[in-house]
N, C-alpha and C positions, 0 to 999 in steps of 0.2 A: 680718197674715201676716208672721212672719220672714223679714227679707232675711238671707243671710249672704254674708260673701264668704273665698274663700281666696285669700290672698294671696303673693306670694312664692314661686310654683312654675314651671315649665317643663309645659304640657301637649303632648299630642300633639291635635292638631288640623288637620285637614285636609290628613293624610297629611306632618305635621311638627312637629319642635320647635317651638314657641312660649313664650316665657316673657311671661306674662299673667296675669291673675285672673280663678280659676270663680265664678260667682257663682250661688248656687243660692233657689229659691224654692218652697216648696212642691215638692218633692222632685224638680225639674224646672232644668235649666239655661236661665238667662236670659240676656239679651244686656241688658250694664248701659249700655249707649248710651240705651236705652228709660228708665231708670230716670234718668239725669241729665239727659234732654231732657224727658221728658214725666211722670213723676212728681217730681225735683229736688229727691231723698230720698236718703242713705246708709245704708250697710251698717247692720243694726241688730247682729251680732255679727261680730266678723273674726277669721281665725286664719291666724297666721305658718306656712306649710308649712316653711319652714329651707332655700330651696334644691329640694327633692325634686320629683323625677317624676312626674308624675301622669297616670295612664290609664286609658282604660275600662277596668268590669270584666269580667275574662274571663268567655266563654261556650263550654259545652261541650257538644257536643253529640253526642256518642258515651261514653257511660259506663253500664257495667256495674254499678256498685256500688259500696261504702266502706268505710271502717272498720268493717268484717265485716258490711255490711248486704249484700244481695244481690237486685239487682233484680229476677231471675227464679225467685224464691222464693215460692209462693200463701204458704207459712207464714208469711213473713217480711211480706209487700206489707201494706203501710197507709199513710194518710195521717200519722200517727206518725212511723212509720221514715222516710218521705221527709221530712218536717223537720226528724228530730235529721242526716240528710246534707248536708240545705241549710245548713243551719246551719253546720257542721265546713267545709264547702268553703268559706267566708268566710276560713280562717287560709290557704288556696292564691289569692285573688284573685280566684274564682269568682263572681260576682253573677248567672248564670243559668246552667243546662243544662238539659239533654234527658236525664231516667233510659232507658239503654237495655234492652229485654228481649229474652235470643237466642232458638235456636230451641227450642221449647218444643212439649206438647201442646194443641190446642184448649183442654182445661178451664184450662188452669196460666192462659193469654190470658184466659179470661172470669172466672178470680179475679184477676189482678195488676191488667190493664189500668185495669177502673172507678176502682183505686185511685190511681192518678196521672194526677189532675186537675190543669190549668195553673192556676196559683197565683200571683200577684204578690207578691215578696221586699218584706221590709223587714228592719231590725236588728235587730228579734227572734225573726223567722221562716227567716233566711237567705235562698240562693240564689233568685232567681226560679226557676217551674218552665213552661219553656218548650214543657209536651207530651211526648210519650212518641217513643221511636225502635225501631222494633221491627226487627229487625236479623234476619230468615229468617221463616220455616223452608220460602220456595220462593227455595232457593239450589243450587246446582250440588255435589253428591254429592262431584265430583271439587275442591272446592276451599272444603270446608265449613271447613275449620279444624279448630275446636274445637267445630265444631257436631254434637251426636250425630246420626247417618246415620238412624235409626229415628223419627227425628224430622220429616227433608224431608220435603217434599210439592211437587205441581205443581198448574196450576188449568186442568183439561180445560174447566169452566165460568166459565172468564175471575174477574171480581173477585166473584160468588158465592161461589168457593173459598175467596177472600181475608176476606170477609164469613162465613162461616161459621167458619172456621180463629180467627180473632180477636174474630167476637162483634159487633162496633164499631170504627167508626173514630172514634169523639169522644174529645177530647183528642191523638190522632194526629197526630204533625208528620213525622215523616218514616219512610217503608219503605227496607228495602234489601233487592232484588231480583234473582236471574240474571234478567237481560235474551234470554240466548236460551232460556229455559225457553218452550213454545210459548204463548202466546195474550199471551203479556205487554206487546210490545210492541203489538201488533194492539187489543187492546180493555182490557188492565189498565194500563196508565201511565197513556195516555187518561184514564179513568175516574177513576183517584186524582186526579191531578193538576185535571182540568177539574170535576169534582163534589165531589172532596173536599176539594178544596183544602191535598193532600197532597204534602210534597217527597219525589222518588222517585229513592233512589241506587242506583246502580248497583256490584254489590260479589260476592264468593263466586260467581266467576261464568268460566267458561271463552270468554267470548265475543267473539269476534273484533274488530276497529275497526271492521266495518262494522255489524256487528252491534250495536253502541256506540254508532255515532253514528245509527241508526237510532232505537234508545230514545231519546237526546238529541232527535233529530227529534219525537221521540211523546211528550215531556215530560219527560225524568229529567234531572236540573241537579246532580246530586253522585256522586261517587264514594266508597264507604267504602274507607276505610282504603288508599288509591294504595301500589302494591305489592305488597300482602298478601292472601291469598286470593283470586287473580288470575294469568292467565297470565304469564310473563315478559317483559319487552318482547323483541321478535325487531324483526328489520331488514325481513323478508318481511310480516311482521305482527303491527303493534305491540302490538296486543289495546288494552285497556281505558286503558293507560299511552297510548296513540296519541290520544286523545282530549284531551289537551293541548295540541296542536299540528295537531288537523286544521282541514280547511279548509274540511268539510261541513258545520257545523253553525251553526246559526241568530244571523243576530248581533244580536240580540233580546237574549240573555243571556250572561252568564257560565258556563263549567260550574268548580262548584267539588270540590274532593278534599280527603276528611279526606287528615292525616298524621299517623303515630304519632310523635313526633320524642323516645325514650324513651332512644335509646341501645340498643337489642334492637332492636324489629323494624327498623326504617330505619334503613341508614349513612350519615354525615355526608355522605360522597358523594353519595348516590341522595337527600339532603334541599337540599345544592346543586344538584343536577340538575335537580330539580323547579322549584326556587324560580326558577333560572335562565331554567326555560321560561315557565313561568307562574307570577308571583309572585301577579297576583290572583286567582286561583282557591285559594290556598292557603288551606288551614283547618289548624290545630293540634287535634289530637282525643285524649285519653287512652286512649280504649278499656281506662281500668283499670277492673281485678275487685275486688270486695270486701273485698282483702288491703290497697287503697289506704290508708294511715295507722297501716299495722299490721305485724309485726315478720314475720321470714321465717316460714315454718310449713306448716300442711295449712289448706285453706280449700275451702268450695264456693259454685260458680257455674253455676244452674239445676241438672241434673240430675247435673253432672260435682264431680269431684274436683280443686282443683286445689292445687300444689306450688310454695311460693315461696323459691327459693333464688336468691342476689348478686343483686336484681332481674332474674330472671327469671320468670315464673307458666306454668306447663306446665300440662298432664292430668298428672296423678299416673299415673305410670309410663311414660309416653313425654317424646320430644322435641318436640311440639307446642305451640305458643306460644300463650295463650290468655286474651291480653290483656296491659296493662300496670299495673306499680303505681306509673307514674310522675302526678305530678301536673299540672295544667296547664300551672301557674308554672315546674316544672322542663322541662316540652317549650318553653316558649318561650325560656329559659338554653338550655337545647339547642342548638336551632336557630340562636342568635346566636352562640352557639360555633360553631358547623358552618360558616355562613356566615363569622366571622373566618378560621377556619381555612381557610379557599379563598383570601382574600383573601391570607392570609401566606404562602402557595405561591406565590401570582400576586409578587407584589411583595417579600416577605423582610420587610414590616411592613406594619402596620395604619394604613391610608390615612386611614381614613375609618369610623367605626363611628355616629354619627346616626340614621344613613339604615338601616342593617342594625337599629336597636331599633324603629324607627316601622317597618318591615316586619314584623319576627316578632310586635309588639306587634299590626298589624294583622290578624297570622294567629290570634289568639285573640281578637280583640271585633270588629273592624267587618266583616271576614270571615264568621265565622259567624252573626253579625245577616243577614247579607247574603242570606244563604241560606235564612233562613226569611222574607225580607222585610219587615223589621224594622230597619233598619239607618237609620232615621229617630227612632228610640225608644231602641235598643240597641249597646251598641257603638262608640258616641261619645262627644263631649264638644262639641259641636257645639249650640246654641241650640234648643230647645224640646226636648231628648234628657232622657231619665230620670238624675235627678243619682245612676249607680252607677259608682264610680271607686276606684281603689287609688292607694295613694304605693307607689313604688318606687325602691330606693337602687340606685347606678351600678352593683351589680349583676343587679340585677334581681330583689334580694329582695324576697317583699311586709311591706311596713311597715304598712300598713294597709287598711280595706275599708270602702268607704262601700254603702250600699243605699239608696236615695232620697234622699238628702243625710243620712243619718244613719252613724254610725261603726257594723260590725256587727262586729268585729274589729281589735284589735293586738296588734302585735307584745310591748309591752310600753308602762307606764308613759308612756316616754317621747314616745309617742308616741300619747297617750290625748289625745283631743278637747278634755280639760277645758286640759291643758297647753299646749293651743297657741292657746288665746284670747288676743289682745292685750288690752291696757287701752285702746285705741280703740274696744271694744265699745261699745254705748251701754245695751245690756241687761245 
């Protein structure tokens, strides 16, 4: 079995810089202490990273759709379409997500869903696929979005409803739910959560802090999209945004919140503010539509039309926001922006920037590992972890993408696998 080692990098490991060597085996991160004390074998191939960053690969787990595929499409849905996506999301840094499906009719669910089955990524298959996220269609009228109104529904008969509406819950990783629609927290969280063994966020949803931390109480550990489709934070009652900083709920767990960090929906502000209150619960999420990787224009997404002009994607003919074309890799430049920039108001220069890459970097891999609990396997770089990591240069471009210790993308040439063998190899 191939030892390999890279050598010559800076990983992030253990919530920091390290400058070390990954050492990968059978597509698995090993701890090469084990190897010079009990096997007292070297590397069979070695390659010089130059210097570069190396970090898990991103996971995502709110996305719509891609380079014109569309996830809530029966016409579109195949096992197919979901590998030429998995695939393409390797040039963004992507090594896992979650296809998400919005609000949609029962039949549209019982053709998409069977289609996206969890699937283990390699370098020729792309992205891991980490389960399906079905994102309504029992969300709150008053704060659907982009969700068509003809579409909602409520569950008089608790997860019945849920169960009929979708057909199945297999391959299901995570719902996003109004929490005060009635029976949901009473007998539907319960139910996903404890039998399905489903993550249930909390999102599209008018419902108060208490009302919040009530769901948190009855099983829900995520928030979609913090800010968005959701009351405004008030000082009387902070609604859904309050559940950052409450003091009710179980310390058992974390509750984590996607964040759009696109430049549209979230301002740099309200992405400091978060970060500030609760940096680990942070999750980086795209929530982009299908228009992801592809030029301004008319696109659709499920049932709707939507309009993508200066990265922005509306419903065609209104100002309604319905989703983003930003990609992973650029919400995490984002956000490191966002965060400098706070720090250059506070002080008139940059202090200190380390510490602010190992955070937003852990807002898209050990974060959202985290949240599907996974975070032992995913979204590391950490000793028995799946060897899926990116090089990335001091700006946070991605240079490369590995998926089980193989290359599945570069940037270019230069930074092709073959080119960065030493002649220390022994192979």
């Amino acid at each position: 079995m191939t030892l390999f080692r890279f050598c010559n990098c800076t990983l992030i490991r253990n919530h920091a810089l390290v400058v070390d060597d990954l050492w990968i085996r059978h597509g698995k991160i090993i701890d090469p202490e084990k190897v010079f004390f009990d096997e007292r074998i070297q590397a069979d191939v070695e390659y010089d990273c130059r210097g570069v960053l190396v970090a898990p690969g991103y996971i995502d787990l709110q996305i719509n759709g891609a380079f014109g595929h569309d996830f809530s499409s029966p016409d579109e849905a195949s096992e197919e379409m979901l590998l030429l996506v998995a695939q393409k999301l390797t040039a963004h840094g992507v090594t896992a997500f979650v296809p998400t499906v919005v609000s949609s009719k029962p039949e549209t669910y019982k053709a998409v869903l069977p289609k996206y089955k969890r699937r283990a990524g390699s370098a020729k298959d792309g992205a891991t696929i980490l389960g399906t996220h079905i994102e309504g269609p029992f969300i709150d009228e008053k704060k659907r979005g982009a969700h068509r109104t003809d579409f909602l529904r409520k569950a008089p008969n608790g997860i019945e409803d849920l169960l009929s509406c979708y057909g199945s819950f297999n391959d299901v990783s995570i719902i996003t739910i109004a929490p005060e629609i009635p029976n949901m927290i009473e007998t539907v969280i319960p139910e996903l959560v404890q039998k399905y063994n489903i993550v249930v966020s909390v999102g599209h949803s008018i419902a108060s802090l208490d009302i919040g931390e009530r769901a948190v109480c009855a099983g829900a550990r995520f928030i979609t999209h913090l800010f968005n489709a959701m009351l405004p934070f008030h000082h009387r009652d902070p609604g859904l945004v309050g559940l950052l900083t409450s003091h009710r709920l179980p310390t058992t767990s974390i509750v984590h919140y996607g964040l759009i960090a696109d430049g549209i929906h979230t301002h740099s502000a309200a992405v400091r503010l978060a970060h500030r209150v609760h940096p680990q619960g942070l999750v980086l999420v795209t929530d982009a539509v299908p228009a992801l990787g592809l030029p301004d224009g008319t696109y659709h997404m499920g049932a709707e039309k939507i309009l993508v002009e200066n990265k922005r994607a509306t419903i065609a003919g209104t100002q309604t926001l319905c989703g983003s074309i930003a990609s992973l890799a650029e919400c995490v430049q984002n956000m490191r922006q966002a965060l400098l920039d706070g720090e250059i108001s506070k002080h008139g220069e940059v202090k200190i920037d380390k510490q602010f890459i190992v955070e937003c970097i852990d807002a898209a891999t050990l974060h959202p590992a985290s949240v599907l609990h996974i975070e032992n396997q995913k979204g590391t770089l950490s000793f028995g972890a799946d060897a899926d990591f990116i090089f990335l240069d001091d700006k946070l471009n991605v240079l490369s993408t590995f998926i089980a210790g193989e290359q599945a993308w570069t940037v270019n040439d230069n930074w092709s696998i073959n080119n960065l063998r030493t002649k220390n190899s022994s192979q």
